[in-house]
C-alpha positions in Angstrom: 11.7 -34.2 6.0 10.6 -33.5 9.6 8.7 -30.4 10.6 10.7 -30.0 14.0 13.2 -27.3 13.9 15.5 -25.6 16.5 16.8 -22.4 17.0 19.5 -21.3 18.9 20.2 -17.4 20.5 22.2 -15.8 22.7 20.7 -15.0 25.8 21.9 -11.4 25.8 21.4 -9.3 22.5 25.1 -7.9 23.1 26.5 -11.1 22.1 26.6 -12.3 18.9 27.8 -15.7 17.9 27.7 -18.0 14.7 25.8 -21.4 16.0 25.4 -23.8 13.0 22.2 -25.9 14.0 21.4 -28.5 11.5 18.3 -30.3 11.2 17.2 -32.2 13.9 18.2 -36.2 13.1 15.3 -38.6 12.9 16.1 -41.8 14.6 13.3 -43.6 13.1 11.9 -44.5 16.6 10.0 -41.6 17.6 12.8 -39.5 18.6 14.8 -36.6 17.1 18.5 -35.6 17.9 19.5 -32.2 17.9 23.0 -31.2 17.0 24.4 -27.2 17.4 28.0 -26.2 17.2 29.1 -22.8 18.5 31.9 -20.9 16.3 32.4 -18.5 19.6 31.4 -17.9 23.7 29.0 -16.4 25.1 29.0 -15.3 29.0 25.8 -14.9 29.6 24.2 -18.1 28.1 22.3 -19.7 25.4 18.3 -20.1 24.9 17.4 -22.8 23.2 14.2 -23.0 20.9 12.1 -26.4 19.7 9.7 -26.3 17.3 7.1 -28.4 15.7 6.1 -26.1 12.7 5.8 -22.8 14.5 4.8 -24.3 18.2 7.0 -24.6 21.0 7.4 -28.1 22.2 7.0 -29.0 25.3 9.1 -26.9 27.7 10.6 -24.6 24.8 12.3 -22.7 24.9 15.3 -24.0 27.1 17.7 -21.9 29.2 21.6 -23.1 29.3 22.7 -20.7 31.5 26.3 -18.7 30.4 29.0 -19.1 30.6 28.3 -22.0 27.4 32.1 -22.2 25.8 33.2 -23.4 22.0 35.5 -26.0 21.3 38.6 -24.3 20.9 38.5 -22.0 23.5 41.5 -22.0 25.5 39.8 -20.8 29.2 40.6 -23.8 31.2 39.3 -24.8 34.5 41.6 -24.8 37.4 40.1 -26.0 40.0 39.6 -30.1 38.9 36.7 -30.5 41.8 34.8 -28.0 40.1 35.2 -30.0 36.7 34.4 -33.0 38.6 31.2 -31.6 40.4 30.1 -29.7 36.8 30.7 -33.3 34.2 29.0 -34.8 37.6 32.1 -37.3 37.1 31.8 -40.4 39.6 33.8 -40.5 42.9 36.1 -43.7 41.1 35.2 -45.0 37.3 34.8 -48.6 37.4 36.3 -49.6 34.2 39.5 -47.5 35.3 40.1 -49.6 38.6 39.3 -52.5 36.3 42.4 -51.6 34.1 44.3 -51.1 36.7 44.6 -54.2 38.4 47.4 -55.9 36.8 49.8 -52.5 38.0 49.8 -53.1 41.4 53.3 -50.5 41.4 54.5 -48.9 38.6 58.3 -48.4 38.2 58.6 -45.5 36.3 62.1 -46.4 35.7 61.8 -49.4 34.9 59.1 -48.1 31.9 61.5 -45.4 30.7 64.3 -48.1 30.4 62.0 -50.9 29.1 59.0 -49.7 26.4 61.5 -47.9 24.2 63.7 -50.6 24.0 61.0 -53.6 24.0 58.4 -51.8 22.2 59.1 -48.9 20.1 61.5 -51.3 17.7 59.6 -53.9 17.3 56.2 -52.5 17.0 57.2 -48.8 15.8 54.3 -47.1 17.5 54.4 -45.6 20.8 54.4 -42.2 22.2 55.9 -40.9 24.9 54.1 -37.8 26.3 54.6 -35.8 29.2 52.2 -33.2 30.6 54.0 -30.3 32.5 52.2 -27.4 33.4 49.3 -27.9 31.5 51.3 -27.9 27.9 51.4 -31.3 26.0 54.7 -33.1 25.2 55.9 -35.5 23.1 58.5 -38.1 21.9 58.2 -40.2 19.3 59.6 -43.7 19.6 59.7 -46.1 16.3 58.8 -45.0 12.5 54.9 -45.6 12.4 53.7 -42.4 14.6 51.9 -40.2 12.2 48.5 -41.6 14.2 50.0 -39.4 16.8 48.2 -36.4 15.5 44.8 -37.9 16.7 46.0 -38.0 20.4 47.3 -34.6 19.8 43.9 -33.0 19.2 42.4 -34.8 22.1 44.8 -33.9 24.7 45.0 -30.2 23.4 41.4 -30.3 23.9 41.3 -31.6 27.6 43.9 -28.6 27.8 41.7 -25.9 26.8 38.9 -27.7 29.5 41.0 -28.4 32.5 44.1 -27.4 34.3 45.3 -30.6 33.7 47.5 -32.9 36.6 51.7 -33.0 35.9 51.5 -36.7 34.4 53.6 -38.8 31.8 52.7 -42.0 29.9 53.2 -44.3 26.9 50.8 -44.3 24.0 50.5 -46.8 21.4 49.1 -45.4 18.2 49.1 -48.5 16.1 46.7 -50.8 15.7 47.3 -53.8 17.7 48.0 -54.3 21.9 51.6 -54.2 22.7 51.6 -55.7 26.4 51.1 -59.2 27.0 52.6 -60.3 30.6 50.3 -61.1 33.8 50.3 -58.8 36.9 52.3 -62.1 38.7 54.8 -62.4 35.6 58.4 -61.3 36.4 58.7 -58.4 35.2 55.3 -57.8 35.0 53.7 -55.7 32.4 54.2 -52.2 32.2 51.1 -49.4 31.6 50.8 -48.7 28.4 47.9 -46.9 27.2 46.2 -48.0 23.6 43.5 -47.9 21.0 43.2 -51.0 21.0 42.6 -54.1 23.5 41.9 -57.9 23.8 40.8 -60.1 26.7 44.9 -61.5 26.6 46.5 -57.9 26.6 47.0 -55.5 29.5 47.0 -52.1 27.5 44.7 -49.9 29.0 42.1 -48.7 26.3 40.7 -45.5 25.5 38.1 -44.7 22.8 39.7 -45.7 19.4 40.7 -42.2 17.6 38.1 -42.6 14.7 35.6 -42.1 17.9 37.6 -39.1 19.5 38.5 -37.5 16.0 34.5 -37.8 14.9 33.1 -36.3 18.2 35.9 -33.1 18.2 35.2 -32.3 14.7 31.4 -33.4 14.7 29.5 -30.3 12.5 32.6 -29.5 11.4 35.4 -31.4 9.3 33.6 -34.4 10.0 30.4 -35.9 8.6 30.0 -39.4 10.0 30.2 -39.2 14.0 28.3 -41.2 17.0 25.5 -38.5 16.8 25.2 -38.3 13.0 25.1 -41.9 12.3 21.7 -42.6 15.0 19.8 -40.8 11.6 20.8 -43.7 9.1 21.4 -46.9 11.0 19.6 -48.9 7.8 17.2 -51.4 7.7 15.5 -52.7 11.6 17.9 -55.4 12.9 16.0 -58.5 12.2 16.2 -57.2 8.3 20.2 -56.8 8.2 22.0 -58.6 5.9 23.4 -62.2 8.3 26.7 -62.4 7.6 30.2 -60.7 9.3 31.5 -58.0 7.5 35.2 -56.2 7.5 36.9 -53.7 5.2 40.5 -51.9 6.3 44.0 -51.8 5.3 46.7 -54.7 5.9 47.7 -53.0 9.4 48.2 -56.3 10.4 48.7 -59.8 9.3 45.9 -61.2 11.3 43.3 -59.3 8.7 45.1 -60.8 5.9 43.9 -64.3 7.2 40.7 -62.8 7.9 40.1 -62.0 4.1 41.1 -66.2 3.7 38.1 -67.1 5.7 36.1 -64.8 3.9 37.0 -66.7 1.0 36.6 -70.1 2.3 33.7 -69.0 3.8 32.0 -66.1 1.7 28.5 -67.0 2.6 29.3 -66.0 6.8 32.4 -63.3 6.1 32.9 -60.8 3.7 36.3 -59.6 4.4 38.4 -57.3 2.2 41.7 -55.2 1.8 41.3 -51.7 1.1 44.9 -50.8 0.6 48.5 -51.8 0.8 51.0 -50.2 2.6 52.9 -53.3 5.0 52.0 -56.7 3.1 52.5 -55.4 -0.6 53.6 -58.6 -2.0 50.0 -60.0 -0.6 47.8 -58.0 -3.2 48.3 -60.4 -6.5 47.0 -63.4 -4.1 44.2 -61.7 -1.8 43.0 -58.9 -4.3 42.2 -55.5 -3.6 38.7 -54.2 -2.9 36.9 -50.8 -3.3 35.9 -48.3 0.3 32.6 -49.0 1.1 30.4 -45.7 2.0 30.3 -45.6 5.9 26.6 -45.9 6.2 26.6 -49.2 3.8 28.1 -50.7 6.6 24.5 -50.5 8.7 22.8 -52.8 6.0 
């Protein structure tokens, strides 16, 4: 149990506020994380206190100057430059100009013609939203959308940030690439955006939701995020256990011949099937296997 601590206060004593400030993470390598999540703005600012018992630490305490917003305010930024210049975002994003390349010209036409026919019957995951005066849109297209409600909550969060552009795209919330065709293929491949990637695929990737999801509701809903975890990465990496391991549902057939080399091979893979839902009559021949506690997976 560490001695560090941190408190959080408004800067003005009009404002009040309910900040949650947990302990501070240790990260087992001579650094702490701190973690705060604000229930309500403040205009003026926040001043922010570390301590090692009762002694400030090192420049404590720390002045974020007002206005510091909470997640769900809805006071969006009109003016994108002044986003830009505030997130100190880059002049062009490498990995974005990356993804790009195989769309040399987009036929919107062409896309609103082609992914619901091509895509949305066979594969019974894609989204079609459209973003029109800063209010989210969207249009379901096969049965297997329910994932939808994790893009939701990230775009509705942009919204509440930014004024955000007039724009309309394709989503695919299932859990495998959709878009296969080369940028010199005729047709070529059409931008659809996923969760999901390989180096044979064109979809353009985002974070996966589980990543999005965790960081929205970090401190709230959510107990395992990319902060939270850093304090309980198991044993140093030279002690992990050597051998691949997987746990998930039968979202696709591909994992069900991943739980066959697991058994051909159980001293490299352990591979298993946590539930059922599209390859039922698999379960009597590949067995069923009990959720594993997110931090287990570290060891």
């Amino acid at each position: 149990r560490t001695q560090f601590k941190v408190v959080i206060k408004t800067l003005s004593p009009k404002e009040v506020t309910r900040i949650y400030t947990p302990r501070p993470l240790d990260r087992n390598d001579g650094t702490f994380l701190m973690r705060y999540r604000m229930y309500g703005s403040v205009r003026k600012g926040l001043k922010v206190e570390v301590l090692y018992g009762d002694q400030h630490v090192a420049q404590s305490p720390y002045i974020l100057e007002g206005p510091v917003y909470h997640e769900y305010c809805d006071c969006p930024e009109e003016d994108p430059e002044i986003w830009q210049n505030t997130m100190s975002c880059p002049a062009q994003e490498a990995q974005i100009t990356k993804d790009f390349l195989s769309f040399p010209t987009i036929d919107l036409q062409q896309m609103l013609k082609e992914i619901s026919a091509k895509f949305s019957e066979t594969r019974g995951a894609i989204v079609h939203y459209t973003i029109l005066a800063n209010r989210i849109y969207r249009r379901s297209l096969g049965k297997y959308t329910d994932f939808k409600m994790f893009s939701d909550e990230m775009l509705l969060s942009l919204a509440r940030k930014i004024h955000l552009p007039d724009v309309e795209f394709y989503l695919n919330v299932g859990d495998w690439p959709v878009e296969y065709r080369k940028a010199n293929d005729t047709p070529g491949p059409l931008p659809v955006i996923s969760w999901c990637g390989s180096v044979d695929s064109r979809d353009i990737v985002l974070p996966t939701y589980d990543v999005t999801h965790s960081t929205l509701e970090t401190l709230r809903g959510v107990t395992n995020d990319l902060l939270s975890i850093q304090g309980n990465t198991g044993p140093f990496w030279e002690n992990k256990t050597e051998q691949a391991l997987f746990r998930g549902r039968d979202s696709r057939e591909e994992r069900l011949h991943l739980v066959k080399l697991s058994k051909e091979n159980p001293e490299l893979l352990d591979a298993g099937i946590t539930g059922y839902f599209f390859f039922r009559e698999k379960e009597k021949e590949l067995g069923k296997v009990q959720l594993m506690g997110f931090f287990d997976f570290f060891k």
